[in-house]
LUMTI-915929 format. One record per residue: residue number from 1; x, y, z of N, C-alpha, C, O, CB in turn. Coordinates in Angstrom, 1 decimal. Glycine has a CB too. Example, Ala and Ser with C-alpha at 12.3 -4.5 7.8 and 13.67 -1.06 7.14 Angstrom:
BEGIN
<1 <13.2 -5.7 7.8> <12.3 -4.5 7.8> <13.2 -3.3 7.8> <14.2 -3.3 8.5> <11.3 -4.5 9.0>>
<2 <12.8 -2.2 7.1> <13.7 -1.1 7.1> <12.9 0.0 7.9> <13.4 1.1 8.0> <14.1 -0.6 5.7>>
This chain:
BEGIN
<1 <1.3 174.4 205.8> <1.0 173.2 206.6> <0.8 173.7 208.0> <1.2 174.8 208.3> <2.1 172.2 206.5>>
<2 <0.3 173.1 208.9> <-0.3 173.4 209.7> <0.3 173.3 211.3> <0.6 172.1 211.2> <-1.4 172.8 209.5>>
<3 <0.6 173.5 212.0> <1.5 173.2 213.3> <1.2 171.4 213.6> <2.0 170.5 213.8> <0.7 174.2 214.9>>
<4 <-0.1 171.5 213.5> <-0.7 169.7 214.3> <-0.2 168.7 212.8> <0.3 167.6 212.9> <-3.3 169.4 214.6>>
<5 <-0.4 169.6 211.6> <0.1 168.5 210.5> <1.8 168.3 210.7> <2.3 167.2 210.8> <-0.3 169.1 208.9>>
<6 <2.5 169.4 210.7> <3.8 169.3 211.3> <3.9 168.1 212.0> <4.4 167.1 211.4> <4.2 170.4 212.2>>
<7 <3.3 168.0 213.4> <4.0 167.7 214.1> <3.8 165.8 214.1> <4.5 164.9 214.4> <3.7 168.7 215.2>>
<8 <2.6 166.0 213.6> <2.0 164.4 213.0> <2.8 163.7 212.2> <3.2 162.6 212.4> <0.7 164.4 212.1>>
<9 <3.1 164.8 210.9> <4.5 164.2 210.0> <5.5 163.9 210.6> <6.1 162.9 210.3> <5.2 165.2 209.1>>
<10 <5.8 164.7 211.6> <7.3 164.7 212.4> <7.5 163.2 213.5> <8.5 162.6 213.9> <7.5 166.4 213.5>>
<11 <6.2 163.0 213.7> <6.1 161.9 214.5> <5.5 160.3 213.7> <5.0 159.3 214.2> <5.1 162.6 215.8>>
<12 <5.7 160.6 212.2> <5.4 159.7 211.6> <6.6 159.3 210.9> <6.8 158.2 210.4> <4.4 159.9 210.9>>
<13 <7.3 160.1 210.8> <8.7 160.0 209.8> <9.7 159.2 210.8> <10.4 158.2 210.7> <9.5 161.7 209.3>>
<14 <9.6 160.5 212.1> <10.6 159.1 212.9> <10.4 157.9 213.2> <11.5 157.3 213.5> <10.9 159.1 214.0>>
<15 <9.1 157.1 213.2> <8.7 155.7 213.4> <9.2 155.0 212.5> <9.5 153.9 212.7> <7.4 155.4 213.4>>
<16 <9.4 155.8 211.1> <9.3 154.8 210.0> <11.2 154.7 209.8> <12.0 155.6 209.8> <8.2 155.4 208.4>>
<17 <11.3 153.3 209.6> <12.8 153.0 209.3> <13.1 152.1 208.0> <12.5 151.0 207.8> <13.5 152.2 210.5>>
<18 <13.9 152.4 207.4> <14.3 151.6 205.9> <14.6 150.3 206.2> <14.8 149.9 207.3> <15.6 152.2 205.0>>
<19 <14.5 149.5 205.1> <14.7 147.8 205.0> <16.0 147.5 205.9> <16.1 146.8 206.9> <15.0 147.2 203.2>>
<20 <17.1 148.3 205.3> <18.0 148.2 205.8> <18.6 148.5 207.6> <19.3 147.9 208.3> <18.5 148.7 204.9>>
<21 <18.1 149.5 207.7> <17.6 150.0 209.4> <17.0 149.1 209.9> <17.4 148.7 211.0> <16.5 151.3 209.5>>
<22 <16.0 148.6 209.3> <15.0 147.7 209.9> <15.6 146.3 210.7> <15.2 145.8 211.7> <14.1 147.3 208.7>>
<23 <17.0 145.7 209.6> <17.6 144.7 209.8> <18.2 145.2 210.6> <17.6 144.9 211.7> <18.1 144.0 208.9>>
<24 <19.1 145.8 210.9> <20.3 146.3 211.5> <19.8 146.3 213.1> <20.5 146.0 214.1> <21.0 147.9 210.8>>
<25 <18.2 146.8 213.3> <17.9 146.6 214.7> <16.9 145.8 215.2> <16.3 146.0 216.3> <17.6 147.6 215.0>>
<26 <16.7 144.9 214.5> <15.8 143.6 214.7> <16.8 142.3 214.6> <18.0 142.5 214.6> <14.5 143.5 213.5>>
<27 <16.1 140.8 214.4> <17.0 139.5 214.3> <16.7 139.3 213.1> <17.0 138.2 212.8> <16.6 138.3 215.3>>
<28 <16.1 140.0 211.9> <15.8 139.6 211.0> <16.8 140.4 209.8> <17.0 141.7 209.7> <14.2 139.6 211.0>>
<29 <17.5 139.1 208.8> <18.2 139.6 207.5> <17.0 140.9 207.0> <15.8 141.1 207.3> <18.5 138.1 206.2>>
<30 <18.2 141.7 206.0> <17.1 142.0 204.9> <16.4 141.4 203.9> <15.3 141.9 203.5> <17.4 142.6 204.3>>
<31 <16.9 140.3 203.4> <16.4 139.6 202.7> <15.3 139.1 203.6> <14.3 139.4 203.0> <17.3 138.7 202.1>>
<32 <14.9 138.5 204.7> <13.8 138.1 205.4> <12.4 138.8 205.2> <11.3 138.4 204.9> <14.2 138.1 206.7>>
<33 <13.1 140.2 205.7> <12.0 141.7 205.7> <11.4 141.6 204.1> <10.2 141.6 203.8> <13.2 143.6 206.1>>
<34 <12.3 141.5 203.4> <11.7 141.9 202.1> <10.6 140.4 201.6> <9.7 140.5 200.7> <13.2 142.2 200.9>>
<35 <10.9 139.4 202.3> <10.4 138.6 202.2> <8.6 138.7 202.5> <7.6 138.5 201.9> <11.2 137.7 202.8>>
<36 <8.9 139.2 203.9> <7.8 139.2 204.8> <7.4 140.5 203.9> <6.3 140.6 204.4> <8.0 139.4 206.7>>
<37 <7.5 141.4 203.2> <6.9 142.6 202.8> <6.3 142.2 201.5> <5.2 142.8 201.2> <8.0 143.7 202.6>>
<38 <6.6 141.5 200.9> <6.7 140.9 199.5> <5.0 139.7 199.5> <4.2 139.6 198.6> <8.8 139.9 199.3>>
<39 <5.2 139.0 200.9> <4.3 138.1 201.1> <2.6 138.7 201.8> <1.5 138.2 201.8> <5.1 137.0 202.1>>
<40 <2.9 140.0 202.2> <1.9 140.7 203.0> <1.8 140.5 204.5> <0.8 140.7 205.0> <0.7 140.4 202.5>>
<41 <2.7 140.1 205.1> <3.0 139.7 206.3> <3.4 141.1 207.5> <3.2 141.4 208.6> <4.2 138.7 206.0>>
<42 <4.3 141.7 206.3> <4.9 142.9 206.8> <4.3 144.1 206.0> <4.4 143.9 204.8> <6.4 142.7 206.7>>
<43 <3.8 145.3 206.5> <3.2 146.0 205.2> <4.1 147.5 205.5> <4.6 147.9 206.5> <1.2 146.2 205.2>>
<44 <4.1 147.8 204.1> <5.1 148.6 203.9> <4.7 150.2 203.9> <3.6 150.2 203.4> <5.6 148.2 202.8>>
<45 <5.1 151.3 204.1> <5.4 152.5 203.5> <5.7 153.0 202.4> <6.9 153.1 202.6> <6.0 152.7 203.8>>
<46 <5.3 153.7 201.0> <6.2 154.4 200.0> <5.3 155.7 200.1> <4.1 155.9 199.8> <6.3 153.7 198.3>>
<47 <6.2 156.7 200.7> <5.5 158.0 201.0> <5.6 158.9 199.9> <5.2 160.0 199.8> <6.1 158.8 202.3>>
<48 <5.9 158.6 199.3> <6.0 159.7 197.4> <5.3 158.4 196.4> <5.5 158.6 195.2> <8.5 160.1 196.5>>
<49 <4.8 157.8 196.6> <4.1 157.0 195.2> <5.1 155.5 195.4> <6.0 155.4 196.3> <4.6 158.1 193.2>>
<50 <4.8 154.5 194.5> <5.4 153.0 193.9> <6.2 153.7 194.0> <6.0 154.5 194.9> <5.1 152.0 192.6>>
<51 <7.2 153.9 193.4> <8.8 154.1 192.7> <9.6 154.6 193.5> <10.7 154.9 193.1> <9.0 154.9 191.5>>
<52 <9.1 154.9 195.1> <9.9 155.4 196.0> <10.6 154.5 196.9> <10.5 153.3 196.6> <9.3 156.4 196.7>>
<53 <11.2 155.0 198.3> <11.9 154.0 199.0> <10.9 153.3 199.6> <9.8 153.8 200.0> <12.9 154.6 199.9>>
<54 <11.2 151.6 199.8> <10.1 151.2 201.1> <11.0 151.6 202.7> <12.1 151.4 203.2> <9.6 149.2 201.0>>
<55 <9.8 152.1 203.1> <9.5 152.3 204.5> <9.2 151.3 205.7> <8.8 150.2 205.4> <8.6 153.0 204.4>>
<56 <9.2 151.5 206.8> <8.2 150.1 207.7> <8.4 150.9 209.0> <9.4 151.5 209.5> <9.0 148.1 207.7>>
<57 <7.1 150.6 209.5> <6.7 151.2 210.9> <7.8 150.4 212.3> <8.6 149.5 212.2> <4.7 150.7 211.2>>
<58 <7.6 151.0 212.9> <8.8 150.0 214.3> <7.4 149.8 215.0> <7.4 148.9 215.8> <10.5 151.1 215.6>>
<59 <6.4 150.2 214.9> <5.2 149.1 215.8> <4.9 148.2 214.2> <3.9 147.6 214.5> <3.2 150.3 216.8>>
<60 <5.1 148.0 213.4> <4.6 146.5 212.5> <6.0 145.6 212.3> <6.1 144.5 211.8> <4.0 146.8 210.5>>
<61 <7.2 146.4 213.0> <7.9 145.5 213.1> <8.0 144.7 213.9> <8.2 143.5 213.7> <8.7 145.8 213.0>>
<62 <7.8 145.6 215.5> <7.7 144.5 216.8> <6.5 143.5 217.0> <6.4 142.6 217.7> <7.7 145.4 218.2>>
<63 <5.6 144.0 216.0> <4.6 142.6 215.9> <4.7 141.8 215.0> <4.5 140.6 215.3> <3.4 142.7 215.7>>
<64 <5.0 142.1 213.6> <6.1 140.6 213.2> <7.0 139.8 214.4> <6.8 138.7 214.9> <7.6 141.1 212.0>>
<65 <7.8 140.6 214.7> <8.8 140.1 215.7> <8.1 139.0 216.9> <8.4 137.8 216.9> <9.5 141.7 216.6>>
<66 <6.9 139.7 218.0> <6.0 138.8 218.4> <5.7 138.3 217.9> <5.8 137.2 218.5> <5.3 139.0 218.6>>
<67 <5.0 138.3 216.7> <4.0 136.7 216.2> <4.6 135.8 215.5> <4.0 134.8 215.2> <2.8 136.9 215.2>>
<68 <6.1 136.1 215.1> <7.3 134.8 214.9> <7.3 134.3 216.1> <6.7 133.3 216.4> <8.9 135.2 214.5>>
<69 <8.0 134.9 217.0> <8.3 134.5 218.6> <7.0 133.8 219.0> <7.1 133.2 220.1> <8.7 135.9 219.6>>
<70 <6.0 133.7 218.6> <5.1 133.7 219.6> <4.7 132.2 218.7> <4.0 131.4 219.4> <3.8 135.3 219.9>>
<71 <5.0 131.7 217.4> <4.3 130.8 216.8> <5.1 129.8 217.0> <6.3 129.8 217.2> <3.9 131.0 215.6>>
<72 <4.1 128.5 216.8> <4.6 127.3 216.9> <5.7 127.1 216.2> <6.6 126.7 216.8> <3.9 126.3 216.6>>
<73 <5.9 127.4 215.0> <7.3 126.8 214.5> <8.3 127.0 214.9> <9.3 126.5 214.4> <7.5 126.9 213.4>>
<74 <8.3 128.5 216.4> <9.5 128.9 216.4> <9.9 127.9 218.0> <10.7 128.2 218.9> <9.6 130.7 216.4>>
<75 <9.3 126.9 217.9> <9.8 125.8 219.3> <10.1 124.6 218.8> <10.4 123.7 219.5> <8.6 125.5 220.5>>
<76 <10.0 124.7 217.1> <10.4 123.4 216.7> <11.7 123.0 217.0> <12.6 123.9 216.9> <10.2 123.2 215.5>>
<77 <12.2 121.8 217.3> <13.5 121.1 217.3> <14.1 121.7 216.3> <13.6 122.3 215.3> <13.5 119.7 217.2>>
<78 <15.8 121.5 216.8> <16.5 122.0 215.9> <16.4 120.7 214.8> <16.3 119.5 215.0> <17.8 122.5 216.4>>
<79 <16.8 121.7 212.9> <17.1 120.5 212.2> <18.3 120.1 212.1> <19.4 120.6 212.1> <16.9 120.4 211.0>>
<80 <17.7 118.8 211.9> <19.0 117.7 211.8> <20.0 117.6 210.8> <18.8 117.4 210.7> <18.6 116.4 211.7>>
<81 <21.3 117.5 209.7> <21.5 117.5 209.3> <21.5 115.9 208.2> <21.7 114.7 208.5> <22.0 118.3 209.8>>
<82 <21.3 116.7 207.1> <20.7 115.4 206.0> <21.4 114.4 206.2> <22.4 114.4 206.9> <20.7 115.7 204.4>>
<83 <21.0 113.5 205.7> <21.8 111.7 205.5> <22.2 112.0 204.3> <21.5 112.2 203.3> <20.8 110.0 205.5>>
<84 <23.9 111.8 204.4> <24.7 111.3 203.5> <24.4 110.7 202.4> <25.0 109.6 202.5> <25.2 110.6 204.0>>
<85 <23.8 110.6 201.2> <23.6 110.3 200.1> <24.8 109.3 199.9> <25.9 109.5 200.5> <23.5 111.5 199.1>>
<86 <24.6 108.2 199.3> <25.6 107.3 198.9> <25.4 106.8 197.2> <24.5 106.2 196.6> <25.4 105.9 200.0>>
<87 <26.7 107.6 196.6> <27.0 107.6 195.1> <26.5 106.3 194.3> <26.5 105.2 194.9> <28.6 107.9 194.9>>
<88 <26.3 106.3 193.3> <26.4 105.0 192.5> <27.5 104.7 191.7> <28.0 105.7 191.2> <25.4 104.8 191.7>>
<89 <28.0 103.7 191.6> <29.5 103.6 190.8> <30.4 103.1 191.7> <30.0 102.4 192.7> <30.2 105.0 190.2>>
<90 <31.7 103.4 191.5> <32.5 102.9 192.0> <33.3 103.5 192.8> <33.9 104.3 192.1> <33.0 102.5 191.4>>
<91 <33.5 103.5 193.6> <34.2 104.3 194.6> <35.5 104.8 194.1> <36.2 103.9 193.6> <34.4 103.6 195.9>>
<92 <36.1 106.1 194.2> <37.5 106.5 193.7> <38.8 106.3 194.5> <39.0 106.7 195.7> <37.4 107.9 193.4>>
<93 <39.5 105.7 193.9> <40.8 105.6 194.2> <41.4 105.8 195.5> <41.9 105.1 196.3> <41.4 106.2 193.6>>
<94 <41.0 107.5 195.2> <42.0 108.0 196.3> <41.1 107.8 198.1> <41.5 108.3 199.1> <42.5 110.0 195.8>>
<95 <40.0 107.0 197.8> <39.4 107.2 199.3> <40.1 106.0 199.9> <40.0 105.9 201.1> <37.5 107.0 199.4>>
<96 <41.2 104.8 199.1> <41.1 103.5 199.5> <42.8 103.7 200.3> <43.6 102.9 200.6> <40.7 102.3 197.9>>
<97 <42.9 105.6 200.4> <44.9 105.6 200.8> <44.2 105.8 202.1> <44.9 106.0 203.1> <46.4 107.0 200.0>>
């Protein structure tokens, strides 16, 4: 291998950080990431073939990161919590002590 291929590898390996890495230094679960990876939102790394680890760049992370931040839904109001459902039947006993 070559000095420039070296050093290309060496500066591609450190960019890239596992699912788990990924969460630990962003706002996003892992379960999120895998979401966004899964949907094509987020695109992934497997540097040995399918059956290897996924990978992810830290520049496709900080632009996920931007284009959440940056989209409308992330100024929506907070949600409200649901209305109370009211049972059918008869109310139990013990609500009436």
């Amino acid at each position: 291998m070559s000095a420039r291929a070296e050093s290309r590898s060496a500066e591609t390996i450190s960019d890239l950080l596992t699912v788990r890495e990924a969460a630990q230094v962003s706002r996003f679960s892992a379960s999120t990431l895998w979401r966004y990876i899964k949907s094509g939102h987020l695109p992934k790394v497997q540097i040995g073939g399918r059956n290897c680890r996924v990978l992810l760049r830290c520049a496709d992370l900080s632009a996920l990161s931007d284009e959440v931040n940056n989209s409308p839904s992330a100024a929506r109001e907070p949600i409200s919590p649901k209305p109370s459902r009211k049972l059918s039947g008869r109310a139990p006993a013990w609500r009436d002590l």
